[in-house]
Predicted model as a PDB file, atoms N, CA, C, CB and O in Angstrom, pLDDT in the B-factor column:
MODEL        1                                                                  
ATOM      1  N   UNK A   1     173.709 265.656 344.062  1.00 89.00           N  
ATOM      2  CA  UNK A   1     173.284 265.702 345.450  1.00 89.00           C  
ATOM      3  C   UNK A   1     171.764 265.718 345.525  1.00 89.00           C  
ATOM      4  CB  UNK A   1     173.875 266.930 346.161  1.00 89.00           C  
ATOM      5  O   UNK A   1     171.131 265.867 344.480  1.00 89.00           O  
ATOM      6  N   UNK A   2     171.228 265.596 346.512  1.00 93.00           N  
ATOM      7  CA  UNK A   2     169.693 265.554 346.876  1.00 93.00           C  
ATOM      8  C   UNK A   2     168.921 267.047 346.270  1.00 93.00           C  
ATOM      9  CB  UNK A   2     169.540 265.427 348.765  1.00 93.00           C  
ATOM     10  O   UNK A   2     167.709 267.140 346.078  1.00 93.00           O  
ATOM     11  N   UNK A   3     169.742 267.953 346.075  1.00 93.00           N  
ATOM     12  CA  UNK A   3     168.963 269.487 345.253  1.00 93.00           C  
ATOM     13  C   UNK A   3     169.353 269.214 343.878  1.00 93.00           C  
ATOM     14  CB  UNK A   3     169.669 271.316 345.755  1.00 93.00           C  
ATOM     15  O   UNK A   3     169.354 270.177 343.111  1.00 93.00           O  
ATOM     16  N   UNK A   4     169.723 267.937 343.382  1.00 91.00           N  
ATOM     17  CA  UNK A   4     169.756 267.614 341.829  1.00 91.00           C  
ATOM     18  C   UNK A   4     171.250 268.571 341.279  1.00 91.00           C  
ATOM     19  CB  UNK A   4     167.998 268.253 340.945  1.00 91.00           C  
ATOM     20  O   UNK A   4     171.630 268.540 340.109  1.00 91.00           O  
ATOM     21  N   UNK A   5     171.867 269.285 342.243  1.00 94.00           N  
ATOM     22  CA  UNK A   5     173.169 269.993 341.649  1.00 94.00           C  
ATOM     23  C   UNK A   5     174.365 268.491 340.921  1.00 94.00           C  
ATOM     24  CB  UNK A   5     174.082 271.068 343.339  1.00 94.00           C  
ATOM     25  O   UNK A   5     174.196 267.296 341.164  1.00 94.00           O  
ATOM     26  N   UNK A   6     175.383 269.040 340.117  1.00 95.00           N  
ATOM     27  CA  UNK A   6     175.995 268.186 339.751  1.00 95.00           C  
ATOM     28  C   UNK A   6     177.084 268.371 340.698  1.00 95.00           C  
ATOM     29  CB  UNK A   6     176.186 268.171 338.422  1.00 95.00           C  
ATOM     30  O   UNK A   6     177.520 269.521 340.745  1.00 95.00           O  
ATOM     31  N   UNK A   7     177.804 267.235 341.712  1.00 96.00           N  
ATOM     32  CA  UNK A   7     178.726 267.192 342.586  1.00 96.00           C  
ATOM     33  C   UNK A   7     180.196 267.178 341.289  1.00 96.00           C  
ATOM     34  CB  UNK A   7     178.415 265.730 343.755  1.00 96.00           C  
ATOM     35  O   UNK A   7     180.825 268.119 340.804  1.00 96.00           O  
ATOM     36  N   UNK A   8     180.349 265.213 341.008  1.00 96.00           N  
ATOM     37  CA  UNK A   8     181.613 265.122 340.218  1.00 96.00           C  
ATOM     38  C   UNK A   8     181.004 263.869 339.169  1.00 96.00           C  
ATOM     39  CB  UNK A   8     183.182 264.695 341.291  1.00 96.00           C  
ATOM     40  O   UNK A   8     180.004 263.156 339.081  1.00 96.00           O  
ATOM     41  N   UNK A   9     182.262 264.097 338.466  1.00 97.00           N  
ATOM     42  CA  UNK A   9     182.036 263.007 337.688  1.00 97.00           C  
ATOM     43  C   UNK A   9     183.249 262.276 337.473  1.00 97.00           C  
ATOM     44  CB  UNK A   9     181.447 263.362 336.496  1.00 97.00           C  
ATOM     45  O   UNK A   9     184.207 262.914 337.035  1.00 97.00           O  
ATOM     46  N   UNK A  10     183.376 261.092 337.697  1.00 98.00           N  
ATOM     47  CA  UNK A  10     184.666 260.363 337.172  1.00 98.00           C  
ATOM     48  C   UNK A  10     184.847 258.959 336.583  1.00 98.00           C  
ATOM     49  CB  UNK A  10     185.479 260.320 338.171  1.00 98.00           C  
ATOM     50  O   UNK A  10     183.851 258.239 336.659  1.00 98.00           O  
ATOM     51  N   UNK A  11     185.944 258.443 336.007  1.00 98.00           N  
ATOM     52  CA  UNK A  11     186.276 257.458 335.069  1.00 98.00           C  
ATOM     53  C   UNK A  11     187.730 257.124 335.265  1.00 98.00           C  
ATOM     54  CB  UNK A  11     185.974 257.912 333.662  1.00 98.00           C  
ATOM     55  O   UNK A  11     188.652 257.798 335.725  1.00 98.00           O  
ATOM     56  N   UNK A  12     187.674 255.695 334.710  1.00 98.00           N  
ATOM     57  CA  UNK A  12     189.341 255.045 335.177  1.00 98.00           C  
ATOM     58  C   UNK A  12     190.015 255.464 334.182  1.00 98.00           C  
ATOM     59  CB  UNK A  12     189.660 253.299 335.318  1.00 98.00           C  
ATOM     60  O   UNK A  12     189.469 255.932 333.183  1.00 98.00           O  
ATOM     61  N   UNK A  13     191.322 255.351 334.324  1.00 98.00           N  
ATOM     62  CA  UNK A  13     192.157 255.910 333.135  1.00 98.00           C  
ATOM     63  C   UNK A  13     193.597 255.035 333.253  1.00 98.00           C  
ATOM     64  CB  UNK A  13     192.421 257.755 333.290  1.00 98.00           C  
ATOM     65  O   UNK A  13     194.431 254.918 334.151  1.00 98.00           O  
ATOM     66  N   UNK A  14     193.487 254.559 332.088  1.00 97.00           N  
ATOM     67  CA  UNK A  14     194.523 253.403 331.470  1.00 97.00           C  
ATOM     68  C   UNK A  14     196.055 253.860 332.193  1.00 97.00           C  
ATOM     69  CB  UNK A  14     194.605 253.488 329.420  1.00 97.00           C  
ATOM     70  O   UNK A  14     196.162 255.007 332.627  1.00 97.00           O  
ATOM     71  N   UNK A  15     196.887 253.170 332.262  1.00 93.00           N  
ATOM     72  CA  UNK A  15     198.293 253.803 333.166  1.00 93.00           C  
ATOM     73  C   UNK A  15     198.969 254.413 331.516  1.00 93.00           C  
ATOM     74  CB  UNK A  15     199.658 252.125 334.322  1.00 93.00           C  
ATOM     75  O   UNK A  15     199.643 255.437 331.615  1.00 93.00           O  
ATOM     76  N   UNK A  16     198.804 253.827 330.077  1.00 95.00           N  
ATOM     77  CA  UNK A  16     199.067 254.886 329.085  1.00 95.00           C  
ATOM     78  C   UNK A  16     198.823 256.153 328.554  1.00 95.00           C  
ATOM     79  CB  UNK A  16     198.944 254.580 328.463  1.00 95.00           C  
ATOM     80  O   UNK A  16     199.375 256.858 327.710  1.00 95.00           O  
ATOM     81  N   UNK A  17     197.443 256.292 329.574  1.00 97.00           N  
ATOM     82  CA  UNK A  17     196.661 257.705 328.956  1.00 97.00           C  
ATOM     83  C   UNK A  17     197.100 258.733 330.061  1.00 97.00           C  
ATOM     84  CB  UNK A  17     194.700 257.606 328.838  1.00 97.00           C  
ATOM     85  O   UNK A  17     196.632 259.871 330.029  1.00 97.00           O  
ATOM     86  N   UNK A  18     198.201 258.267 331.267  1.00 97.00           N  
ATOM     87  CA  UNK A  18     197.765 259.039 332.768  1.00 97.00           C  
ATOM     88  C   UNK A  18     199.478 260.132 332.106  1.00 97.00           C  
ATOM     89  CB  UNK A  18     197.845 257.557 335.027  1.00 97.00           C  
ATOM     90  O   UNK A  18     200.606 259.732 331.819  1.00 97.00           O  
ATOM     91  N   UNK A  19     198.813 261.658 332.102  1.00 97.00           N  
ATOM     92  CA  UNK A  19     199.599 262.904 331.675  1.00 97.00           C  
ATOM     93  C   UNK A  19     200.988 262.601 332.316  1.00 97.00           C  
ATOM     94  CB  UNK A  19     198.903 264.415 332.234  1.00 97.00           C  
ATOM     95  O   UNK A  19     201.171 262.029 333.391  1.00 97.00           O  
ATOM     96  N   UNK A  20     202.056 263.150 331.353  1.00 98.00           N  
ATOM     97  CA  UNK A  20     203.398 263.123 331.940  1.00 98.00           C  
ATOM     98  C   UNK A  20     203.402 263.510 333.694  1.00 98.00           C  
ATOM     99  CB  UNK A  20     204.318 264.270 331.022  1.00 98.00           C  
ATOM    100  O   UNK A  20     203.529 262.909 334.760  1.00 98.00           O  
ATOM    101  N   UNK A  21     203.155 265.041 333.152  1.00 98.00           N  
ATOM    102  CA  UNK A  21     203.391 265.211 334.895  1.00 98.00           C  
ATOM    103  C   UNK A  21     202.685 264.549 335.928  1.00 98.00           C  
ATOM    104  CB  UNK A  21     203.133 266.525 335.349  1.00 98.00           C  
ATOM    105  O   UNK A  21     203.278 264.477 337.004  1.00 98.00           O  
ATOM    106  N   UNK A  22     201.475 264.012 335.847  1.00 98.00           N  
ATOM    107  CA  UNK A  22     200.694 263.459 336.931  1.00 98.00           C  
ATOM    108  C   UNK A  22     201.866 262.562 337.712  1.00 98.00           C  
ATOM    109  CB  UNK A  22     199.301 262.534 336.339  1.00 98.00           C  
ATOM    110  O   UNK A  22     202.162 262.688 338.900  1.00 98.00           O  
ATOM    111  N   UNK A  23     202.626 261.366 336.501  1.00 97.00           N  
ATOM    112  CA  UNK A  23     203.183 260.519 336.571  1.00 97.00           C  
ATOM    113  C   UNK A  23     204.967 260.490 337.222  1.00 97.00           C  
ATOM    114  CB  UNK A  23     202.855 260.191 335.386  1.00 97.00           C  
ATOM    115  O   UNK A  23     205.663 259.596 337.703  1.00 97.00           O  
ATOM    116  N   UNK A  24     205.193 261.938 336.932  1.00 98.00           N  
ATOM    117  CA  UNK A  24     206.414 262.712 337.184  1.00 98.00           C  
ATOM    118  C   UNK A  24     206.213 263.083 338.665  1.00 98.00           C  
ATOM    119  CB  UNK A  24     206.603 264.034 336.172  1.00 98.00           C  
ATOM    120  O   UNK A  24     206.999 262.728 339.543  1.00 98.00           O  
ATOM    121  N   UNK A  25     204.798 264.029 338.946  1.00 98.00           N  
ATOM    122  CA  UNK A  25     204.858 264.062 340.518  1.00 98.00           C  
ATOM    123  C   UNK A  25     204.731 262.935 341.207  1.00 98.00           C  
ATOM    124  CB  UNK A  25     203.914 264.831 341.075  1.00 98.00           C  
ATOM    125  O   UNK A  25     204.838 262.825 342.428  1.00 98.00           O  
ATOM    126  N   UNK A  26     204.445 261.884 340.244  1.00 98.00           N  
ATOM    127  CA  UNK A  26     204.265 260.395 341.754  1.00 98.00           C  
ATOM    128  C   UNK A  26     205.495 260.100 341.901  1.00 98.00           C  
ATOM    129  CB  UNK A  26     203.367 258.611 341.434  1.00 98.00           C  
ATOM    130  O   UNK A  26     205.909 259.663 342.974  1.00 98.00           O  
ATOM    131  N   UNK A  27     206.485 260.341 340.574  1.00 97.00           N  
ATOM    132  CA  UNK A  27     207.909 259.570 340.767  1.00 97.00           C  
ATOM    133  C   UNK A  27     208.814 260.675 341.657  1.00 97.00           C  
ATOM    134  CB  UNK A  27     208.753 259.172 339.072  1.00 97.00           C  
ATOM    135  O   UNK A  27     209.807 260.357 342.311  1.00 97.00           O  
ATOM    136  N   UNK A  28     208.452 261.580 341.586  1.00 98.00           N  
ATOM    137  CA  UNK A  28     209.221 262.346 343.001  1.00 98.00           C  
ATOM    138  C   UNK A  28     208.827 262.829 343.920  1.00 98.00           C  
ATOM    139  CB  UNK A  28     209.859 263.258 342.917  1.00 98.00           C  
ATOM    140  O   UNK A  28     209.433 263.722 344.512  1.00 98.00           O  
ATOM    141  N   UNK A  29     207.367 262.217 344.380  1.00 97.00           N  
ATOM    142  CA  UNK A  29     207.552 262.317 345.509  1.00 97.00           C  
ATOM    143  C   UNK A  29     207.460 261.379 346.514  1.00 97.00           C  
ATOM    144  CB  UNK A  29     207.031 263.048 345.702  1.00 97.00           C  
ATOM    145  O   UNK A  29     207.724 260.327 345.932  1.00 97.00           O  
ATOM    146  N   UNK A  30     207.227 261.098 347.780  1.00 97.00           N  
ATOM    147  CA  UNK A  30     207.898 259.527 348.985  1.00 97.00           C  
ATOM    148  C   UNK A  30     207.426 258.530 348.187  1.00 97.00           C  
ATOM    149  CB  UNK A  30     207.105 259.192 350.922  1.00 97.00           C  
ATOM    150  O   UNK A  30     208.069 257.485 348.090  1.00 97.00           O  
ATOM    151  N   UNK A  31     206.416 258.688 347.606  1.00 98.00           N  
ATOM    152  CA  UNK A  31     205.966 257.195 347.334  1.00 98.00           C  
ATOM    153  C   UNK A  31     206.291 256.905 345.509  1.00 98.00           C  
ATOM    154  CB  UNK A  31     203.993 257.033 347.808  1.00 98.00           C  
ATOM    155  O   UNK A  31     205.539 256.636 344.572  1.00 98.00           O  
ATOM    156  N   UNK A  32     207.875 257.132 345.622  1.00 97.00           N  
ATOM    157  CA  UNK A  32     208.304 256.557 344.370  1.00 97.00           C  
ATOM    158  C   UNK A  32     208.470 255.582 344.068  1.00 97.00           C  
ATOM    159  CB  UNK A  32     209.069 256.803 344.009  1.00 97.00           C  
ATOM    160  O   UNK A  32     208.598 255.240 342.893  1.00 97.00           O  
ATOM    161  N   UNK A  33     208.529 254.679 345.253  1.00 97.00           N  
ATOM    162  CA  UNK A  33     208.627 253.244 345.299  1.00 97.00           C  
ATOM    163  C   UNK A  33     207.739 252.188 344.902  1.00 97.00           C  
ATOM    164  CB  UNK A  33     208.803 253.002 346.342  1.00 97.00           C  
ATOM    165  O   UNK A  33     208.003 251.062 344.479  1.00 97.00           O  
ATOM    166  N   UNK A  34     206.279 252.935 345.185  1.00 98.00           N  
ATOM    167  CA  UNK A  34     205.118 252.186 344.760  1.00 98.00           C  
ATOM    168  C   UNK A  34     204.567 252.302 343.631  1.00 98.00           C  
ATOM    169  CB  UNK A  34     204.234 252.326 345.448  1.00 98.00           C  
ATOM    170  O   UNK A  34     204.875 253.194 342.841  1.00 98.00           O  
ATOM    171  N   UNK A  35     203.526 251.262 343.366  1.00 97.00           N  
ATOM    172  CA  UNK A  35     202.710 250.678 341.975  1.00 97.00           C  
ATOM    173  C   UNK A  35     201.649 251.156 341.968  1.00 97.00           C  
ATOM    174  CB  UNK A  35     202.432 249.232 341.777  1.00 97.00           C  
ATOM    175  O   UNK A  35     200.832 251.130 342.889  1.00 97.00           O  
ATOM    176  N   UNK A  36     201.557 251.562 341.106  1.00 97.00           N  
ATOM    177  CA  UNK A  36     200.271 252.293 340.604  1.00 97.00           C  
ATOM    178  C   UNK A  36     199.222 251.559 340.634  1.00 97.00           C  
ATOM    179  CB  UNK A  36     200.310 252.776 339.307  1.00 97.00           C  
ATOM    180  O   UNK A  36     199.489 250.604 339.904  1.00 97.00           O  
ATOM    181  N   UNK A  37     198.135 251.429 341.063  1.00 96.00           N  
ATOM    182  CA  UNK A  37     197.214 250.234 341.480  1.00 96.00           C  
ATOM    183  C   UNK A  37     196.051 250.786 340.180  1.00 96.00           C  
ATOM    184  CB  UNK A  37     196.549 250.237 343.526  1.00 96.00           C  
ATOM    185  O   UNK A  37     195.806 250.232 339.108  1.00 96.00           O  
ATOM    186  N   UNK A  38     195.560 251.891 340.672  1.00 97.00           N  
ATOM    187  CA  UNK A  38     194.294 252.638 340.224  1.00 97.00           C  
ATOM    188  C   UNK A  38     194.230 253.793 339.369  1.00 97.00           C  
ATOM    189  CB  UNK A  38     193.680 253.052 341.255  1.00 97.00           C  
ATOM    190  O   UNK A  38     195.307 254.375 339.498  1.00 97.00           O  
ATOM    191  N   UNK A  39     193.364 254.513 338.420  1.00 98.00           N  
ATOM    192  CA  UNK A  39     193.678 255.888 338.679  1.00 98.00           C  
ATOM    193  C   UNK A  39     192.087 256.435 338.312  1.00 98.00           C  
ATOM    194  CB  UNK A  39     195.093 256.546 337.650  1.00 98.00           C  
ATOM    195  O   UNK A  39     191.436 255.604 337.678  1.00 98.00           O  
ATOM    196  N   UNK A  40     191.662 257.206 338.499  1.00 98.00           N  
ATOM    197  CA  UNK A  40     190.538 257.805 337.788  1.00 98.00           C  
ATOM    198  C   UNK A  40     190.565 259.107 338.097  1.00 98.00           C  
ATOM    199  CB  UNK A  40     189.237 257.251 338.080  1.00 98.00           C  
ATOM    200  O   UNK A  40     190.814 259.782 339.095  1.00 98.00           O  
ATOM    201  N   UNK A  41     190.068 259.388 336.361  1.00 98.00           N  
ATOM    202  CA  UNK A  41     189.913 261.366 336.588  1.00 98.00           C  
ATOM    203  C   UNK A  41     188.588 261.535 336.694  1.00 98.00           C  
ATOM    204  CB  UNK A  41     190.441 262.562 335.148  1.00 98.00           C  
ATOM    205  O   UNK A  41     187.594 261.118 336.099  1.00 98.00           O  
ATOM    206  N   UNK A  42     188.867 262.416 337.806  1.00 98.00           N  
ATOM    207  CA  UNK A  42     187.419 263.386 338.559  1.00 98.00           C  
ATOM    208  C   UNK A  42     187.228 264.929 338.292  1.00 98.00           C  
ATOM    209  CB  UNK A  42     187.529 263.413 340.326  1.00 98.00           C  
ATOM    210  O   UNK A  42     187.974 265.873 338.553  1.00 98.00           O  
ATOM    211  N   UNK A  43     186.449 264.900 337.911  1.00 98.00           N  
ATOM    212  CA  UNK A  43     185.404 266.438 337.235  1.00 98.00           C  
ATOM    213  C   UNK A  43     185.092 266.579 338.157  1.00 98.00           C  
ATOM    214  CB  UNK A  43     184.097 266.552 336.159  1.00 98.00           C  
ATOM    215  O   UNK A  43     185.069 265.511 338.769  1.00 98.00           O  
ATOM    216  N   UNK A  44     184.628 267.816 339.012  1.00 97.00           N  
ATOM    217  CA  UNK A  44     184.492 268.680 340.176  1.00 97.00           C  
ATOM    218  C   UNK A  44     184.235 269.984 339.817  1.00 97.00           C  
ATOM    219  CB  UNK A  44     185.618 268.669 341.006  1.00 97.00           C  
ATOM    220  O   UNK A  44     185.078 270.435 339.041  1.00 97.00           O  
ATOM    221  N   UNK A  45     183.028 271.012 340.236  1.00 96.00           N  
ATOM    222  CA  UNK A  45     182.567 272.158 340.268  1.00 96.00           C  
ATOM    223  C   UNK A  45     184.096 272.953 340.461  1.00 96.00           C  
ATOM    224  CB  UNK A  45     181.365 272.300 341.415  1.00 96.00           C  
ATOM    225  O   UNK A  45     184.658 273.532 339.531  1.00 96.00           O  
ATOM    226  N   UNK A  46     184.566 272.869 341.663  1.00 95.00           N  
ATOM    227  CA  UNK A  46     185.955 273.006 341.675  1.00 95.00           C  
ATOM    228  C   UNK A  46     187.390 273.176 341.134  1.00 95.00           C  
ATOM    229  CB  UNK A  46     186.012 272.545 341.952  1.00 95.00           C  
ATOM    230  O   UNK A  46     188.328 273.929 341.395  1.00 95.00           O  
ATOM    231  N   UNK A  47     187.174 272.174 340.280  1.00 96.00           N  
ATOM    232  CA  UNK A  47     188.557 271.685 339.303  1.00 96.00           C  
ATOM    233  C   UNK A  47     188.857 270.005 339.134  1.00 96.00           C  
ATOM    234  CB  UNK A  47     190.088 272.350 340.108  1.00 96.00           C  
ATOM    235  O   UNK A  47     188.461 269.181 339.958  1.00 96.00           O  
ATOM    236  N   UNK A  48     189.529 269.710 338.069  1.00 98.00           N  
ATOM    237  CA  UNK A  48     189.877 268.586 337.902  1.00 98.00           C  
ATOM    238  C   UNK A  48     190.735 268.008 338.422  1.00 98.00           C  
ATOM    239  CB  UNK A  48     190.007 268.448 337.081  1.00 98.00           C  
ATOM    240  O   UNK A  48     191.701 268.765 338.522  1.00 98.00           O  
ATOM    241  N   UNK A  49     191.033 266.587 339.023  1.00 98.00           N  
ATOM    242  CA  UNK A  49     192.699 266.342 339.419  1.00 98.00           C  
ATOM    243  C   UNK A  49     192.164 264.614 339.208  1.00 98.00           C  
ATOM    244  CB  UNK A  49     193.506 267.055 341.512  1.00 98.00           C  
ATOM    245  O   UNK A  49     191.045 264.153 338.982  1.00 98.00           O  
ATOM    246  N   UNK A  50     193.463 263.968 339.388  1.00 98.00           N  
ATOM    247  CA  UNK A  50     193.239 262.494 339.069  1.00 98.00           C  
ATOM    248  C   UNK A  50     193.455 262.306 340.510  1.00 98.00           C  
ATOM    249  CB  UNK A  50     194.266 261.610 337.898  1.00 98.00           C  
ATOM    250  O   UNK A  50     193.902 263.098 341.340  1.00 98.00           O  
ATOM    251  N   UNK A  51     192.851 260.511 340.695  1.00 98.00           N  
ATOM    252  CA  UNK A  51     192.730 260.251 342.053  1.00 98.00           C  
ATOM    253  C   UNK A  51     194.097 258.696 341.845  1.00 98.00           C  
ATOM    254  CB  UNK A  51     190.660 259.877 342.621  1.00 98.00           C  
ATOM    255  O   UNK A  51     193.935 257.910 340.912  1.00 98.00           O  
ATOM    256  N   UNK A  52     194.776 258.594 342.404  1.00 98.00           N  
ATOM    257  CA  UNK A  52     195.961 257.869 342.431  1.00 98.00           C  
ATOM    258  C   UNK A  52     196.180 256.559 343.492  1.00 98.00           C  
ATOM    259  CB  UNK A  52     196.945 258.895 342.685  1.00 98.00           C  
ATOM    260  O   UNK A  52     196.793 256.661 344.555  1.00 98.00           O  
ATOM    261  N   UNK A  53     195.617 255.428 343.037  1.00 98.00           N  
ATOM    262  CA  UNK A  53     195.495 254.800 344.310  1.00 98.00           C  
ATOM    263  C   UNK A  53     197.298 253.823 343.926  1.00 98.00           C  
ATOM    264  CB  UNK A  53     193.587 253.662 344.512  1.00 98.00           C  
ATOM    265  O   UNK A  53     197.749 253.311 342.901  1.00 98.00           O  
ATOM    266  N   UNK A  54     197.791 253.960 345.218  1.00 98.00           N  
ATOM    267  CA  UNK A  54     199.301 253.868 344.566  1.00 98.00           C  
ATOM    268  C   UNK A  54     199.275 252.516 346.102  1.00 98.00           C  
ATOM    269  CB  UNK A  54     200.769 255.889 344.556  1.00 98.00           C  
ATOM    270  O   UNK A  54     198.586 252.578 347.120  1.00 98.00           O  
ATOM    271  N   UNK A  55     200.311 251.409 345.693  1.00 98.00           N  
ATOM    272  CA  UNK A  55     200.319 250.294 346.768  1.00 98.00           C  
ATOM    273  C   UNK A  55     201.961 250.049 346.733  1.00 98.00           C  
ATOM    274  CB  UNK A  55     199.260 248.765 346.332  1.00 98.00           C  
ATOM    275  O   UNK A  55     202.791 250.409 345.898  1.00 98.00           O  
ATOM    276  N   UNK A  56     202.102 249.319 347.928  1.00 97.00           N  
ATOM    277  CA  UNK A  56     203.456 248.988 348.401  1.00 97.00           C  
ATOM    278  C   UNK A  56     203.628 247.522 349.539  1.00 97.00           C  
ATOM    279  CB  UNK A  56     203.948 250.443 349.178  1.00 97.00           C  
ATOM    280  O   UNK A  56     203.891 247.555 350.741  1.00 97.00           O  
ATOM    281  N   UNK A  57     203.332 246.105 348.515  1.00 95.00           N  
ATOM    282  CA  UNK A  57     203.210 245.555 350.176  1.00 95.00           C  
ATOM    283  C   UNK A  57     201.275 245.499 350.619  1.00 95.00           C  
ATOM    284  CB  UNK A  57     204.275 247.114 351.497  1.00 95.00           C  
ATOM    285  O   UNK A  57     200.325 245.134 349.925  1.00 95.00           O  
ATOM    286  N   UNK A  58     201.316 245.943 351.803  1.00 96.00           N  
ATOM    287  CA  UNK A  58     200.111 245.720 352.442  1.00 96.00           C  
ATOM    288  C   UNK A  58     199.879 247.562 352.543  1.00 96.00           C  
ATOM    289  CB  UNK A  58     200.250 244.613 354.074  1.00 96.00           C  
ATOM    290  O   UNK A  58     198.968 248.098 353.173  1.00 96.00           O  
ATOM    291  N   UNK A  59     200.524 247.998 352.069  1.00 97.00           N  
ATOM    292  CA  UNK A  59     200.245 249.542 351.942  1.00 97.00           C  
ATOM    293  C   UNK A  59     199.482 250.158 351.202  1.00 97.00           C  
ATOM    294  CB  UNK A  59     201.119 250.149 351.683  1.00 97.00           C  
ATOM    295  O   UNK A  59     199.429 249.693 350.064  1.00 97.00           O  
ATOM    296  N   UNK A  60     198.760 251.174 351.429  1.00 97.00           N  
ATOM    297  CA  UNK A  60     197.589 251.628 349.996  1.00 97.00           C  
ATOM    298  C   UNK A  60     197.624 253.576 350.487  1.00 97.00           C  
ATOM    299  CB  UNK A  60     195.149 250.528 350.255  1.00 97.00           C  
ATOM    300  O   UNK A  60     197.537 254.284 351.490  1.00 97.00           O  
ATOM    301  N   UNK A  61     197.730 253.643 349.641  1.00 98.00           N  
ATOM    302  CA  UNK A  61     197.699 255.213 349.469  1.00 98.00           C  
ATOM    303  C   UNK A  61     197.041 255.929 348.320  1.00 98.00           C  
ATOM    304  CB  UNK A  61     199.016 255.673 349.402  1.00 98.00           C  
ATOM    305  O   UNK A  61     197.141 255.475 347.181  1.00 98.00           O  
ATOM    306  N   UNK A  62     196.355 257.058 348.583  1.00 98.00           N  
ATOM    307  CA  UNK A  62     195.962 257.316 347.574  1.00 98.00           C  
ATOM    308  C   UNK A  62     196.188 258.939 347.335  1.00 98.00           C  
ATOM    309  CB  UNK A  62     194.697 256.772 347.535  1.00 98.00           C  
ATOM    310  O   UNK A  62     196.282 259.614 348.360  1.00 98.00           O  
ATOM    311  N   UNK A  63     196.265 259.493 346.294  1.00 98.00           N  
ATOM    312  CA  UNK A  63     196.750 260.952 345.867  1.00 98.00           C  
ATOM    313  C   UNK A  63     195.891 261.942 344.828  1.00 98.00           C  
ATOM    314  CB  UNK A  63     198.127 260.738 345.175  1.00 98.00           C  
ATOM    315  O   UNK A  63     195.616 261.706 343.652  1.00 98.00           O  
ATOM    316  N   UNK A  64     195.658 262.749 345.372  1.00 98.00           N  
ATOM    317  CA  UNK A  64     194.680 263.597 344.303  1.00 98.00           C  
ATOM    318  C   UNK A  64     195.709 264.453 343.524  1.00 98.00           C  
ATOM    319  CB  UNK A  64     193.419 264.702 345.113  1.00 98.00           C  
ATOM    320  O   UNK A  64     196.033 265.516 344.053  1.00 98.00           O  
ATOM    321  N   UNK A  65     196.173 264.178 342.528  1.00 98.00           N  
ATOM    322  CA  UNK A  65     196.681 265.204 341.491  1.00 98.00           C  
ATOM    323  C   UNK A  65     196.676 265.845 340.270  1.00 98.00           C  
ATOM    324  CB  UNK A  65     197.315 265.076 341.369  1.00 98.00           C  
ATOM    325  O   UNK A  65     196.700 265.227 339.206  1.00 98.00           O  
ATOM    326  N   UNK A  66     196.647 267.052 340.357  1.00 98.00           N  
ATOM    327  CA  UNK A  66     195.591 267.685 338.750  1.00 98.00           C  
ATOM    328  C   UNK A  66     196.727 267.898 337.792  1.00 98.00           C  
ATOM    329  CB  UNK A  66     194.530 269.583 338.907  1.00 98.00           C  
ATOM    330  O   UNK A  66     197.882 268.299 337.935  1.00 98.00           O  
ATOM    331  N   UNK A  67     196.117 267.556 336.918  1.00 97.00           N  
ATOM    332  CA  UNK A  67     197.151 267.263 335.543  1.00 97.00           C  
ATOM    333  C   UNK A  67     198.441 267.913 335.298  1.00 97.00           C  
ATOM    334  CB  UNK A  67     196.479 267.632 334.282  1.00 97.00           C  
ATOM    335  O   UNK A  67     199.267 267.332 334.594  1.00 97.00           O  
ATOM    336  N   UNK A  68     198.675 268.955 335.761  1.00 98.00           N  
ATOM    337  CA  UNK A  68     199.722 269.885 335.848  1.00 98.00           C  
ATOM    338  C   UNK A  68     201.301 268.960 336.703  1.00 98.00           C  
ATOM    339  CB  UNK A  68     198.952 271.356 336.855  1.00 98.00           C  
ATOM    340  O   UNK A  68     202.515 268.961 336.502  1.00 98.00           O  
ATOM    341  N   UNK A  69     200.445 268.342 337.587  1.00 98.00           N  
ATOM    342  CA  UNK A  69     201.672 267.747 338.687  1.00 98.00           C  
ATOM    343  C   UNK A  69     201.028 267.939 339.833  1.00 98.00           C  
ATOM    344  CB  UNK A  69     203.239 268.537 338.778  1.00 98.00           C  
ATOM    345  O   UNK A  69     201.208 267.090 340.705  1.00 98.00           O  
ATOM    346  N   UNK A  70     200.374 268.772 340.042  1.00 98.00           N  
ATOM    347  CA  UNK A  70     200.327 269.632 341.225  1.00 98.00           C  
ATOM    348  C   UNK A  70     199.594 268.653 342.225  1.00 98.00           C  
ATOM    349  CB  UNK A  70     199.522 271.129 340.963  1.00 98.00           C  
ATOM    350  O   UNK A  70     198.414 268.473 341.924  1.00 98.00           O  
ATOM    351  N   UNK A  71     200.198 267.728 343.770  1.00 98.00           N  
ATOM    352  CA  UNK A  71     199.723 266.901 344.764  1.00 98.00           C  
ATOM    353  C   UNK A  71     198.916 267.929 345.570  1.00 98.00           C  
ATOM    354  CB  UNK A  71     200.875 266.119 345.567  1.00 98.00           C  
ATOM    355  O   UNK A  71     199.497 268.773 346.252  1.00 98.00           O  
ATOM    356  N   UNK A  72     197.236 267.845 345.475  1.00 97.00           N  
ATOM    357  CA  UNK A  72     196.485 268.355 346.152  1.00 97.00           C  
ATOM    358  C   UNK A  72     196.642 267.689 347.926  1.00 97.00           C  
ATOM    359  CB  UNK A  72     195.184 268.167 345.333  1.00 97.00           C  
ATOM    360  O   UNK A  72     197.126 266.696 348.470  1.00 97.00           O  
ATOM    361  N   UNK A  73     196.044 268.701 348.252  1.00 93.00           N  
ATOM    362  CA  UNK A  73     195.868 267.772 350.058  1.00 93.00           C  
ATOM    363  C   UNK A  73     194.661 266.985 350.023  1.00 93.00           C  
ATOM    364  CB  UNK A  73     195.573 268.943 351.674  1.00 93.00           C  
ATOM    365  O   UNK A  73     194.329 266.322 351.005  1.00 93.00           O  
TER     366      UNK A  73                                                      
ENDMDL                                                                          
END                                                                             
């Protein structure tokens, strides 16, 4: 940010490298139907979670979930 603090940091991540559960919470929850378009993991002061850009069609969604499974809001 503009006071030089470190916000995040992130990088794409291969659909072989993306953790069981990340991959387990996409398959149960609504959007089991869709393709995994994207993914990149984000470092955050906060905590880590992957960012999930998931498609269907003309549909695009995207999902923050930290390695555990766990679908952030």
């Amino acid at each position: 940010n503009t006071s030089g603090e470190w916000v995040r940091t992130d990088w794409d991540v291969r659909r072989n490298e993306i953790p069981g559960p990340v991959t387990t919470a996409i398959q149960q929850s609504q959007y089991a139907s869709y393709t995994i378009d994207d993914v990149d993991h984000v470092e955050t002061p906060a905590g880590d979670y992957y960012w999930v850009e998931l498609e269907q069609g003309d549909r695009e969604v995207h999902l923050k979930i930290t390695a555990d499974g766990t679908i952030l809001p």
